[in-house]
N, C-alpha and C positions, 0 to 999 in steps of 0.2 A: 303436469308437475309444476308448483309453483317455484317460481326461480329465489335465490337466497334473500337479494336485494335487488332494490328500485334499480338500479344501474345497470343490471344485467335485464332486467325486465324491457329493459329499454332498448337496449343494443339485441335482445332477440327481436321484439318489434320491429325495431330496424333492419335484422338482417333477413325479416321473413315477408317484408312487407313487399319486395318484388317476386321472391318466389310463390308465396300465398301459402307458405306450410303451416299446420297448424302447430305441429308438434316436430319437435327437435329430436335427434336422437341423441346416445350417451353420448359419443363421439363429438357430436355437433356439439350438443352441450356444455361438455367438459372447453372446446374451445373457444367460448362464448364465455365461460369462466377466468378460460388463463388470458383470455382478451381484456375483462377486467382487473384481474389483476393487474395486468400492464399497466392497463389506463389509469388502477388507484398511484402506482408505484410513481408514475409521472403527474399525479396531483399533488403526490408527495413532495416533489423537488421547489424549493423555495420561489417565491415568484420572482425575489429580487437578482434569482442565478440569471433570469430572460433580460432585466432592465439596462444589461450593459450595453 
């Protein structure tokens, strides 16, 4: 199954590249998802919040 976006494409490479799986399941999936999310929600936050 191909993943939504490059970002999550990314971060399953990443997290399968030590175990060697080929294939995720839902579970794994879905939090491979809500991992992005996250990671969008903090690309969201202004860069100038970090310059203090």
């Amino acid at each position: 199954m191909k993943s939504p976006t490059p970002v999550v494409d990314s971060a399953v490479n990443w997290l399968c590249a030590d175990q060697n799986v080929a294939l995720l399941s839902l579970d794994e999936h879905q939090a491979v998802i809500g991992a992005n999310s996250f990671i969008q929600s903090l690309l969201a936050i202004p860069k100038a919040s970090f310059a203090k």
